[in-house]
N, C-alpha and C positions, 0 to 999 in steps of 0.2 A: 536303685535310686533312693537315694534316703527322704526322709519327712522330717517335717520341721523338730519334731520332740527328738527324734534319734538325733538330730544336727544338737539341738542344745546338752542334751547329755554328754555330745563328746568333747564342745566349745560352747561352752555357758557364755561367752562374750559375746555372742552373736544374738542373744538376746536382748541384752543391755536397753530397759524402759528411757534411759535417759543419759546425758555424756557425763564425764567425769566433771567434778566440780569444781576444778578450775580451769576450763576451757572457757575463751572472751564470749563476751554478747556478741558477737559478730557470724559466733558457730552455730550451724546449723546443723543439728543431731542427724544425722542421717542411719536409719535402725535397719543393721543389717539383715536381719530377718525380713523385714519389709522389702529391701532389696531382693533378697530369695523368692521372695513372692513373685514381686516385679516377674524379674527373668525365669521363672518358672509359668508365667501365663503366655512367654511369648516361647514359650518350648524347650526352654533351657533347665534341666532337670542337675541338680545336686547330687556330686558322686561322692568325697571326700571335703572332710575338712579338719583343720588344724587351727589351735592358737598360741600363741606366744605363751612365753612364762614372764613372773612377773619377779622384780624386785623388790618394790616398794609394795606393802600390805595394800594399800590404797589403791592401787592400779588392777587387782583381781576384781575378773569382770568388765574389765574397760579393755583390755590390750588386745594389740592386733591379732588378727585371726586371716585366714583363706580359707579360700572353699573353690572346690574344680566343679565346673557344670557340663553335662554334654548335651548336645539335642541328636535329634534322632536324626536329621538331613545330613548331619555332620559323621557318620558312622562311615569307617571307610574298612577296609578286608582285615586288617590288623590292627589297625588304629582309629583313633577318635580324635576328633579336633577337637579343642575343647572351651570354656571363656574359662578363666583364670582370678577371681575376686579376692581384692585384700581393701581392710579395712579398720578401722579402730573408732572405741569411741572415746579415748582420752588423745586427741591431738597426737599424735606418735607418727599416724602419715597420713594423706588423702584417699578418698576410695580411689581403688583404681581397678582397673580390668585388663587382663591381657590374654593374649593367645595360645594357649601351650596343645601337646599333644601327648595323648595315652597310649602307652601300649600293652595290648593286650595279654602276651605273652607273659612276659615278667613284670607285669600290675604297676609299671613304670609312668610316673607322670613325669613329664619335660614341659620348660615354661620358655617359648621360642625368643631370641636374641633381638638386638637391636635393627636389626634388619624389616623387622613387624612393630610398628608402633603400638604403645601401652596409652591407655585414654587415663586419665587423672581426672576427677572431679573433685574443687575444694569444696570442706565443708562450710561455704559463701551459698548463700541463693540458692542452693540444691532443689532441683525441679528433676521428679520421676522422668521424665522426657529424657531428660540425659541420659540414663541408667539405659532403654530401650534402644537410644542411640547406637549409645556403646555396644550394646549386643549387633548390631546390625552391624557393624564396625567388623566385629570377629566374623560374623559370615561372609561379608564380602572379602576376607581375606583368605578366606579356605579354600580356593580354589587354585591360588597360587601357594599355600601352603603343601595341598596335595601334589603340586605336582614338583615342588623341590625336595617331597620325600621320598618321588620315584625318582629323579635325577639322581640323589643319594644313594637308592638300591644298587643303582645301575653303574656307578661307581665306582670301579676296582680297584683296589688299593695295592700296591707291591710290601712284602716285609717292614722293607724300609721306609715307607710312606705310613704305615702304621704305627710305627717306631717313633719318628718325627711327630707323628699326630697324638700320640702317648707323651712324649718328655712336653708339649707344648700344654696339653693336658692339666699334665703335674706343677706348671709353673702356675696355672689357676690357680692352685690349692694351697700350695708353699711359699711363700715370701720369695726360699732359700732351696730351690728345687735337690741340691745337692747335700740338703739337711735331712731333706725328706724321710720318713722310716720303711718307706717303699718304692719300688722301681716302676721304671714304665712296664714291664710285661706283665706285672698282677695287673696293672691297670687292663691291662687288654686280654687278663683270661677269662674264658666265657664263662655264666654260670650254668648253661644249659647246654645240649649238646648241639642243637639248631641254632645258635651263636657264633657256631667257628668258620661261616662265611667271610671272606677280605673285602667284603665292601663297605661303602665308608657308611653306612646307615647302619647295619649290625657294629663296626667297629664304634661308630659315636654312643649306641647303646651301652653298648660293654663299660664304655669307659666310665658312662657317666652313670648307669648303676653301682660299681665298684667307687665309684666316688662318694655318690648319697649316699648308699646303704652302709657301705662301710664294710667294716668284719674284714679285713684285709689284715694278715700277720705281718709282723715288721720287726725291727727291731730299732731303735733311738741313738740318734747317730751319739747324742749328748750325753746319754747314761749307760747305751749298751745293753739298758733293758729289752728286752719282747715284749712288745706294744701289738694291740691292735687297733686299727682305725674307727675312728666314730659314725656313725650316720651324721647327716648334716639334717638335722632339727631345726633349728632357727630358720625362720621365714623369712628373714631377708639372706641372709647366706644362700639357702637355698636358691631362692629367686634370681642372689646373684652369679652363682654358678653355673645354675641351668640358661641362665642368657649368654654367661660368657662361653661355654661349651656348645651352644647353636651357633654362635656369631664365630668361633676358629671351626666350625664343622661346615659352614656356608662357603667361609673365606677355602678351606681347600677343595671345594664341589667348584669352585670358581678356577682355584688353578690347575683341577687336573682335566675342568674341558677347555682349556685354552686352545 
């Protein structure tokens, strides 16, 4: 669990005394650290965090950041449920919190799809109360969390449902799936050897590590070079990925117990 000084060494944003100087009168600073505080008194402990890069000189120091919390009711045999915080202090987005889940095995955090509501608070009237709410929000949802990650275990996947669950995958990522500089079966090789189970919970892991992390050999359909794939950095990418890979990972837990 990290402490506030290790958090700011690794995202100096999240200290930020004051917002950026041109956000209206109307904005109320809301100081993520303070936040941290918050949900660390109601058992929510600080496990990682990230921030944005900046463009403009002016923006270092203000730009968006996340940070994963876990509490300890929430520890489940593999995994952790987790609250999910993103936040900025130059106007760039509202705080918000959302649900994701960790696993332990391959140090994977996942940030769960539209299926689980994400709380927003603008920075209008900001009252700690909300911040507390919103934690109470992701607990009461962890109990239907846990159990559509056993539904998932339990899940069998054939070849070709794997396959299918792969190129659908790939069309996340690619505009131009057939531009791609990789195929569905890197996406679905394991990197560990306890990985090469067919059910859809190991197989959604697989895919969406080899997606974020990247390191995937390819070659560019446009130049013929040997590429390899990036890690996905950016905090919104990321956030947008990892929801749209729970929400096609839910939609086939739906059609193969029909």
């Amino acid at each position: 669990m990290l402490q506030n000084q290790e958090i700011l060494n690794i995202a100096p944003s999240i200290g930020a005394l004051h917002p950026h100087e041109e956000v209206s009168d109307k904005y109320t600073f809301i100081p993520t650290i303070e936040v941290i505080n918050i949900l660390r008194k109601e058992g929510w402990m600080p496990t990682r965090v990230t921030e944005a890069g900046f463009r403009k000189p002016d923006n270092e120091g203000f730009q968006k950041h996340m940070i994963r919390f876990q509490h300890p009711d929430l520890i489940l045999k593999n995994e952790a449920i987790e609250a999910v915080l993103i936040n900025s202090h130059n106007r760039s987005c509202a705080y918000k919190l959302m649900t994701g889940v960790y696993r332990f095995i391959c140090m994977n955090g996942m940030i769960l799809g539209d299926t689980f509501d994400s709380i927003s608070i603008k920075h209008i009237n900001f009252d700690q109360q909300d911040v507390i709410k919103a934690s109470y929000k992701v607990l009461e949802t962890a109990p239907v969390v846990a159990k559509s990650l056993e539904e998932m275990k339990t899940t069998h996947l054939q070849e070709a449902e794997r396959e299918v669950y792969a190129k659908s995958a790939l069309q996340l990522v690619y505009d131009d799936p057939e531009e791609a500089p990789i195929d569905t079966w890197q996406l679905l090789s394991p990197r560990r050897a306890r990985d090469c189970e067919p059910d859809l919970w190991t197989t959604f892991n697989t895919v969406q590590e080899n997606i974020i992390k990247g390191g995937l050999r390819g070659r560019s359909t446009k130049t013929g070079k040997r590429i390899k794939t990036r890690p996905v950095k950016a905090i919104d990418r990321n956030v947008k990925l990892n929801r749209a890979l729970w929400t096609l990972t839910e939609k086939m837990k739906e059609l193969k117990r029909r």
